[in-house]
N, CA, C and O atoms as a DFTB+ gen file, in Angstrom:
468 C
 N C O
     1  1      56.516      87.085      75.406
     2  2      57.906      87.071      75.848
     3  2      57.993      87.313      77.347
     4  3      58.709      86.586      78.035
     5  1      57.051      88.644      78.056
     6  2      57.161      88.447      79.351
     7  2      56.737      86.944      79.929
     8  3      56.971      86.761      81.124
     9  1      56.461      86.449      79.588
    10  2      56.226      85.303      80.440
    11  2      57.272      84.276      80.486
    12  3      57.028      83.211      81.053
    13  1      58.372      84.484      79.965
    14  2      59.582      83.784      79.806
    15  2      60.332      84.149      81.227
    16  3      61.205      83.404      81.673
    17  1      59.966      85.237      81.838
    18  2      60.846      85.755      82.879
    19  2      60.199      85.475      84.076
    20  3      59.002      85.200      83.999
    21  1      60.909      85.491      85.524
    22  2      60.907      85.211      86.654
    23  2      60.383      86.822      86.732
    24  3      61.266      87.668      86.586
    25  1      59.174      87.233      86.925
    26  2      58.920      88.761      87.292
    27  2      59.233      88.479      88.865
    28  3      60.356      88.959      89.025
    29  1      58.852      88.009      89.939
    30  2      59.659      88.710      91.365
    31  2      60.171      87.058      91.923
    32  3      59.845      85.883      91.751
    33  1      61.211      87.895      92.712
    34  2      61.989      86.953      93.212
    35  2      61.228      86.229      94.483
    36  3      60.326      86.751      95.137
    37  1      61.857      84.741      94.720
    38  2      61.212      85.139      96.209
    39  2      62.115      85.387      97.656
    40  3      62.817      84.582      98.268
    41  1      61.857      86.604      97.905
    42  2      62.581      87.424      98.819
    43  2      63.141      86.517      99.980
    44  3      64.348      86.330     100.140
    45  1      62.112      85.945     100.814
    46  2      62.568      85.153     101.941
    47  2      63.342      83.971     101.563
    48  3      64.386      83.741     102.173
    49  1      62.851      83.003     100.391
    50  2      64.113      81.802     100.321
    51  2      65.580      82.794     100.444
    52  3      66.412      82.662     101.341
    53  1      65.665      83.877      99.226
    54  2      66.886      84.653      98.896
    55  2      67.538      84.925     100.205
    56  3      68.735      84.666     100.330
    57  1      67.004      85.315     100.975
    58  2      67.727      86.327     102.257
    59  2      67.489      84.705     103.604
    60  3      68.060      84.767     104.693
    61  1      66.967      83.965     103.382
    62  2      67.462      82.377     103.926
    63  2      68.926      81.749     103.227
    64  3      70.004      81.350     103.669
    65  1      68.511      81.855     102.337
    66  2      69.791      81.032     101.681
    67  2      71.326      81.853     101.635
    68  3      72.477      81.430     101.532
    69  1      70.757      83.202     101.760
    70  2      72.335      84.105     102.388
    71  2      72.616      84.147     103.495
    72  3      73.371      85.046     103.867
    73  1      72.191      83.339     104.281
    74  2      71.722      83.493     105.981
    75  2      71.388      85.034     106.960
    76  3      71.776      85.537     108.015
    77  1      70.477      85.335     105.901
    78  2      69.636      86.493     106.843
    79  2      68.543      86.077     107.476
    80  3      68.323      84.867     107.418
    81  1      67.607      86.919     108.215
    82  2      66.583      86.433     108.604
    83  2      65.375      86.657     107.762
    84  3      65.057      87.816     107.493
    85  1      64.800      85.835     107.402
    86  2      63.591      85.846     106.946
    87  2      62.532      86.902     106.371
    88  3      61.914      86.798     105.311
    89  1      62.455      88.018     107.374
    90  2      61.620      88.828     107.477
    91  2      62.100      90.042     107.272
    92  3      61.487      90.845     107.975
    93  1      62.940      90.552     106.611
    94  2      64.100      91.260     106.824
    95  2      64.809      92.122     107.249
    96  3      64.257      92.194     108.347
    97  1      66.029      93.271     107.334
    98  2      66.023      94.326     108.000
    99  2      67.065      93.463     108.590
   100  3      67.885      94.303     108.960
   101  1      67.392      92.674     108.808
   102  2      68.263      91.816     109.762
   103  2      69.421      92.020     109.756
   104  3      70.149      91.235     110.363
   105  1      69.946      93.083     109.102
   106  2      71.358      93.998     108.723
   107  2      71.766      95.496     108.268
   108  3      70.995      96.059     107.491
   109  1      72.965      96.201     108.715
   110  2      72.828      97.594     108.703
   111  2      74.249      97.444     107.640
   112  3      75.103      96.578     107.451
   113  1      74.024      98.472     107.226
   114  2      75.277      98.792     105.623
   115  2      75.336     100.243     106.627
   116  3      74.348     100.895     106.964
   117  1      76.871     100.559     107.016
   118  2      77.202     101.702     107.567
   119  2      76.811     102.877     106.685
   120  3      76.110     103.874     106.858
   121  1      77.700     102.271     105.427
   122  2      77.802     103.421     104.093
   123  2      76.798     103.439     103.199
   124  3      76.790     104.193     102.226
   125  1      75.528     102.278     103.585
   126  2      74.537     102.337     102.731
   127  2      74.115     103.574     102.508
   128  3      74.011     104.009     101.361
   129  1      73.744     104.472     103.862
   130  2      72.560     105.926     103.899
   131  2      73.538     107.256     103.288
   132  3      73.025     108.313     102.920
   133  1      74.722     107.044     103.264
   134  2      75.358     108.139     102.539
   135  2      75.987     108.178     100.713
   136  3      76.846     107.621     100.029
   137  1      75.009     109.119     100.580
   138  2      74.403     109.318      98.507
   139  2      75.850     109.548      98.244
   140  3      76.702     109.621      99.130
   141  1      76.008     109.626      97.328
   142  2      77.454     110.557      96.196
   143  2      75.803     111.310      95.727
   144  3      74.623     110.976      95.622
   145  1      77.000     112.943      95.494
   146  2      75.950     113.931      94.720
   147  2      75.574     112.927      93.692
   148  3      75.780     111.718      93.589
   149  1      74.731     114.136      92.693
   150  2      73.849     113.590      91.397
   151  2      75.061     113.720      90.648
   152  3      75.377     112.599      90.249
   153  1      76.330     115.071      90.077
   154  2      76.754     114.829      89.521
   155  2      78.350     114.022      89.844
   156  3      79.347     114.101      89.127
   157  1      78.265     113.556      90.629
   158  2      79.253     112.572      91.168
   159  2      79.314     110.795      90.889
   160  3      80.116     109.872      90.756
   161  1      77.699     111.130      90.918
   162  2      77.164     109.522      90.046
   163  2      77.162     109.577      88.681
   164  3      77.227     108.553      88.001
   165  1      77.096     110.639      88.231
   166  2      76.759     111.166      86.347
   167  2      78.254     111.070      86.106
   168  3      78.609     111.441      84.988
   169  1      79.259     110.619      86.983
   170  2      80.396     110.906      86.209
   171  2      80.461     108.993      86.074
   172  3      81.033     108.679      85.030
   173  1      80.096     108.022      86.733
   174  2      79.846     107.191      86.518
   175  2      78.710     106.260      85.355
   176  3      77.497     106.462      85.327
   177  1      79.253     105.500      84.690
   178  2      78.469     105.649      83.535
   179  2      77.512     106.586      83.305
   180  3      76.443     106.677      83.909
   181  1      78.024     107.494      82.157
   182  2      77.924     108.629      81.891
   183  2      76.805     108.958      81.170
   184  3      76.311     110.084      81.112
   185  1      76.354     107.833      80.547
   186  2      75.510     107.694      78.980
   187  2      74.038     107.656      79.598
   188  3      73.164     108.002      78.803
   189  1      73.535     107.230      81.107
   190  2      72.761     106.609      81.545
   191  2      71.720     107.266      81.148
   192  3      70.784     106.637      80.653
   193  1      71.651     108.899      81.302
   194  2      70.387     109.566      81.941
   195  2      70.278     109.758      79.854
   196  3      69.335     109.313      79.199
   197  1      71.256     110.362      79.369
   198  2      70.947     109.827      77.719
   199  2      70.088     108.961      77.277
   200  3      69.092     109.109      76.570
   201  1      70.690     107.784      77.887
   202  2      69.577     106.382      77.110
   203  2      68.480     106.571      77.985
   204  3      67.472     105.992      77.580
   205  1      68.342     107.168      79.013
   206  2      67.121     107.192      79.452
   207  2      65.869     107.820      78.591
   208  3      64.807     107.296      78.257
   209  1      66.579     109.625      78.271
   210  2      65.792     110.300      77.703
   211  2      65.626     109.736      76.607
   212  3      64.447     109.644      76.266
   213  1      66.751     109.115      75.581
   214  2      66.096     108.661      74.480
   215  2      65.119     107.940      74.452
   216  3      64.108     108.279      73.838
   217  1      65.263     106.164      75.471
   218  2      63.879     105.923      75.842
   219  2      62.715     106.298      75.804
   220  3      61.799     105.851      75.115
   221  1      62.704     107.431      76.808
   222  2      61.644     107.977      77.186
   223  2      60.809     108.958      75.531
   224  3      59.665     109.233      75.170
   225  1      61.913     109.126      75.107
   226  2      60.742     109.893      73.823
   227  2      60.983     109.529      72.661
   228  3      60.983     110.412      71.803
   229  1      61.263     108.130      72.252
   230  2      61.405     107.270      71.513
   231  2      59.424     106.672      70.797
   232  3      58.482     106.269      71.479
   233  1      59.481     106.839      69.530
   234  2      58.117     106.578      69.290
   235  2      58.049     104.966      69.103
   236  3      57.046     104.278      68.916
   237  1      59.272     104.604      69.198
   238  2      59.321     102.925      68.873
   239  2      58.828     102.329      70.003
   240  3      59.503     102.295      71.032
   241  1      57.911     101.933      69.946
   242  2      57.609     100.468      71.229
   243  2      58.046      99.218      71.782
   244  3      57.615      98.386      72.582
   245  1      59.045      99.388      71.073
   246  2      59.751      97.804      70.934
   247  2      61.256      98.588      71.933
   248  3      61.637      97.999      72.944
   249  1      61.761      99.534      71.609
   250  2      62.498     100.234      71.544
   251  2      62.531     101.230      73.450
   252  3      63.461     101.906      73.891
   253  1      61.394     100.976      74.025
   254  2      60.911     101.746      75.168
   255  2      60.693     100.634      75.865
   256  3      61.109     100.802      77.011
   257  1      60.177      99.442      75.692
   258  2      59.960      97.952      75.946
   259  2      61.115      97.598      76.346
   260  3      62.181      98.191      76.507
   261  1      60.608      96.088      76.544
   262  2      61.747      95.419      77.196
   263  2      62.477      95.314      78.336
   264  3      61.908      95.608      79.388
   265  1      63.878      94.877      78.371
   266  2      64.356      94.879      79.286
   267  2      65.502      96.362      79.573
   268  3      65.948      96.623      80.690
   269  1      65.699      96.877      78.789
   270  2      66.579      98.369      78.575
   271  2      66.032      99.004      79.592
   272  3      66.922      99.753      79.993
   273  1      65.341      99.111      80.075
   274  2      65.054     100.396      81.117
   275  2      65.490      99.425      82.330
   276  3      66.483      99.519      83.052
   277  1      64.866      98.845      82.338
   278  2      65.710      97.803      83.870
   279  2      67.105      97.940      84.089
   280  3      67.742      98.169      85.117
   281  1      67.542      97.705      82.610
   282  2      68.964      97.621      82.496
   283  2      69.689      99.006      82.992
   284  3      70.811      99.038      83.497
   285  1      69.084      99.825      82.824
   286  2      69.982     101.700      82.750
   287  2      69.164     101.912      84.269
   288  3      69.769     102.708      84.987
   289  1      68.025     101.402      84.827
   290  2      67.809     101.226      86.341
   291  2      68.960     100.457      87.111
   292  3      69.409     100.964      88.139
   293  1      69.268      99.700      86.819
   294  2      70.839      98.858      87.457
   295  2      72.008      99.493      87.661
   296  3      72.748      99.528      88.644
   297  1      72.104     100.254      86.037
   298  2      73.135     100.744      86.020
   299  2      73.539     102.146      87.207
   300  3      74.566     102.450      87.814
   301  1      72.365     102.648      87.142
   302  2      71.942     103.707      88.123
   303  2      72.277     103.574      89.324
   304  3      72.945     104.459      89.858
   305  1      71.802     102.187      90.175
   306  2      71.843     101.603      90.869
   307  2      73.457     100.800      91.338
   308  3      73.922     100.585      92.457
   309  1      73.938     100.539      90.143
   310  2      75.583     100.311      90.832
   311  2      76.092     101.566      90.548
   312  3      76.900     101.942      91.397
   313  1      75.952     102.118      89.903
   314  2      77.197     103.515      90.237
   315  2      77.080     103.939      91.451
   316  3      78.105     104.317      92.019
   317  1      75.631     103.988      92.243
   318  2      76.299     104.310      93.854
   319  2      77.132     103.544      94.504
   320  3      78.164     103.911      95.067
   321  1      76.502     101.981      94.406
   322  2      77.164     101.184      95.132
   323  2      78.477     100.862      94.750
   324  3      79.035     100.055      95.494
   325  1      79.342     101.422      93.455
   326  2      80.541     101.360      93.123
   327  2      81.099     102.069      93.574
   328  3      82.289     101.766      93.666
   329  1      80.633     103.651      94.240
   330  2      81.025     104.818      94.267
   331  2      81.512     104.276      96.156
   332  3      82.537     104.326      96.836
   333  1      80.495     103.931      96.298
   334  2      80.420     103.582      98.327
   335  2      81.681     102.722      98.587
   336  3      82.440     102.853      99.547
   337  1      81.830     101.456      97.174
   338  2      82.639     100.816      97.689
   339  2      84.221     100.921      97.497
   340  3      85.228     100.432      98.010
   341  1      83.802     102.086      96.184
   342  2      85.245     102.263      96.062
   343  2      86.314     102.737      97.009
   344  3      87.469     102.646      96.593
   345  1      86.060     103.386      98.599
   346  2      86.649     104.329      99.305
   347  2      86.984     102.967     100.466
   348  3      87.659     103.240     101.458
   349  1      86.402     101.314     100.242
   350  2      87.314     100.753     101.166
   351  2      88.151      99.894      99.811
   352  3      89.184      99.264     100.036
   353  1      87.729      99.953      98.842
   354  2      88.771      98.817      97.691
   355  2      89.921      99.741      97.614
   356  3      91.018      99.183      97.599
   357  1      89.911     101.246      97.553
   358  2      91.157     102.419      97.225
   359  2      92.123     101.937      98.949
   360  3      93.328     102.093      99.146
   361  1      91.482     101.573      99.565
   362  2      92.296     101.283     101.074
   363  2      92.868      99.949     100.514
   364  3      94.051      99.943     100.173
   365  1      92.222      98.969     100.408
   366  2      92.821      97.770     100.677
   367  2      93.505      97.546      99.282
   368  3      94.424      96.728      99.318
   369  1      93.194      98.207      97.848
   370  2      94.135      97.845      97.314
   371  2      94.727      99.259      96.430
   372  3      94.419      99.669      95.311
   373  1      95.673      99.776      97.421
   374  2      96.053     101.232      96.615
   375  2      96.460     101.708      95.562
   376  3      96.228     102.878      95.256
   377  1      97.199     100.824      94.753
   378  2      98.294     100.814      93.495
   379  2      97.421      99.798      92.421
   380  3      97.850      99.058      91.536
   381  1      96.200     100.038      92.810
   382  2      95.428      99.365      91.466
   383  2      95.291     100.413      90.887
   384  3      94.984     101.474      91.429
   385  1      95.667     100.105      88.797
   386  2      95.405     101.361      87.973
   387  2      94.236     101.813      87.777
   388  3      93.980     102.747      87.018
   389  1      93.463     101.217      88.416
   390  2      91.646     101.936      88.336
   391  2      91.739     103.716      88.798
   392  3      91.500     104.784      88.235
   393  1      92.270     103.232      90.266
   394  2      92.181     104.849      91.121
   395  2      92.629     105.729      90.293
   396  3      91.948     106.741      90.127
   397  1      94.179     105.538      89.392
   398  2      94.811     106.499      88.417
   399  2      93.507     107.337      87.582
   400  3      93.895     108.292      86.909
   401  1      92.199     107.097      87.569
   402  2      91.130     107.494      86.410
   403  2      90.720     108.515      87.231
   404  3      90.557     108.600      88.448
   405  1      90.517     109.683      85.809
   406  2      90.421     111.077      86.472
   407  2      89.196     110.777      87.041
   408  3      88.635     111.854      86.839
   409  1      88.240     109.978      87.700
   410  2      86.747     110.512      88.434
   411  2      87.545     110.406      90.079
   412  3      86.918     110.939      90.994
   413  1      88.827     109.764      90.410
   414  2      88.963     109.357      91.731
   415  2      90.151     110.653      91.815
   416  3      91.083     110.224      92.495
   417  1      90.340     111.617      91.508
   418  2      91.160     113.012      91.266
   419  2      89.900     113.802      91.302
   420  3      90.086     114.943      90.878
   421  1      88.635     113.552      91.686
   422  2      87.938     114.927      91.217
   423  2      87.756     115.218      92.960
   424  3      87.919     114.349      93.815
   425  1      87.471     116.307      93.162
   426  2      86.858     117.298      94.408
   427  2      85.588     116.658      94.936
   428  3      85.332     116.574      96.137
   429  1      84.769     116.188      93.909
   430  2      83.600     115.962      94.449
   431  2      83.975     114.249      94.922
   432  3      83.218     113.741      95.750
   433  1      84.740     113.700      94.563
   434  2      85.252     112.174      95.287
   435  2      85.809     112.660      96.550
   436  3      85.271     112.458      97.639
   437  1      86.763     113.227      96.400
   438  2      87.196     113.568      97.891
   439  2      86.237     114.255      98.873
   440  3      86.824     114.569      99.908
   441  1      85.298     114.490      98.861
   442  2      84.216     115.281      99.362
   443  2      83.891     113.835     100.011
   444  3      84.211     113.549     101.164
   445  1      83.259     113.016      99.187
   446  2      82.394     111.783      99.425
   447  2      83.033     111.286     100.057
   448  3      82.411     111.354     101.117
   449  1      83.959     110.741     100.268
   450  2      84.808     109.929     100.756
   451  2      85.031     110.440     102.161
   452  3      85.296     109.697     103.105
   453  1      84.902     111.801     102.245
   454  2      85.216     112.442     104.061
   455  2      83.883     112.579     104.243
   456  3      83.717     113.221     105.280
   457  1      82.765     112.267     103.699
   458  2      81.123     111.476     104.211
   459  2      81.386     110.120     104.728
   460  3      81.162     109.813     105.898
   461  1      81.782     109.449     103.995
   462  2      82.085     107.951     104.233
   463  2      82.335     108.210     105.643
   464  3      81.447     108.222     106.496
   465  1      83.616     108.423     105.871
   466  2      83.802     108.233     107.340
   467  2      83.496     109.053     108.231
   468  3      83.698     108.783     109.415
C-alpha cells in the first residue's frame, strides 16, 4: 500500500510553481516565529494528543500504521496556523459567528494576540 503514495514532494518545482525561489527561504511570515502556548493550541482540536496516546499504545498494527498519525501531525500543525491567522481574519471580518466561540473569550487568546503585534 505504501507504494501507492507520493512519499516526498518535489520541493523546488512546488515553491517554482508558487513563484518562490527555488532554493528556498525566499520569504519571511511576520507571525510565523510567534507559538500560542501548549494549552492554547490544546484548546484547538482537542482530541489530538488523545488519539495520539491511543496510537501510541495501541497493540494493533494496522491501527498505529498508516496514515492516522500524519493525519493528528497536521492537525497539530494547523491549530497553530489557525490560531496565527485568526487575529488578522477577527480584523477583517469582525461579526463572523466563529469569534462568538468560547476559545476567542479566553485570557490565553488575548495574551497571544498582544504577541502578534
Amino acid at each position: 500500500m505504501n507504494g501507492c503514495y507520493l512519499a516526498s514532494l518535489p520541493m523546488k518545482v512546488m515553491r517554482a510553481l508558487a513563484g518562490f525561489p527555488t532554493k528556498g527561504g525566499g520569504y519571511w511570515l511576520p507571525r510565523g516565529p510567534v507559538r500560542p502556548s501548549q494549552n492554547l493550541q490544546q484548546m484547538v482540536y482537542p482530541e489530538v494528543e488523545t488519539s495520539v496516546a491511543k496510537r501510541a499504545n495501541s497493540q494493533n498494527r494496522e491501527f498505529r500504521g498508516g496514515g492516522g498519525g500524519a493525519f493528528l501531525k497536521m492537525l497539530k500543525t494547523m491549530r497553530v496556523i489557525f490560531l496565527q491567522d485568526s487575529d488578522i481574519l477577527r480584523r477583517k471580518y469582525p461579526n463572523h459567528r466563529l469569534w462568538s466561540h468560547k476559545l476567542f473569550q479566553t485570557p490565553e487568546l488575548t495574551e497571544f494576540e498582544r504577541e502578534m503585534t
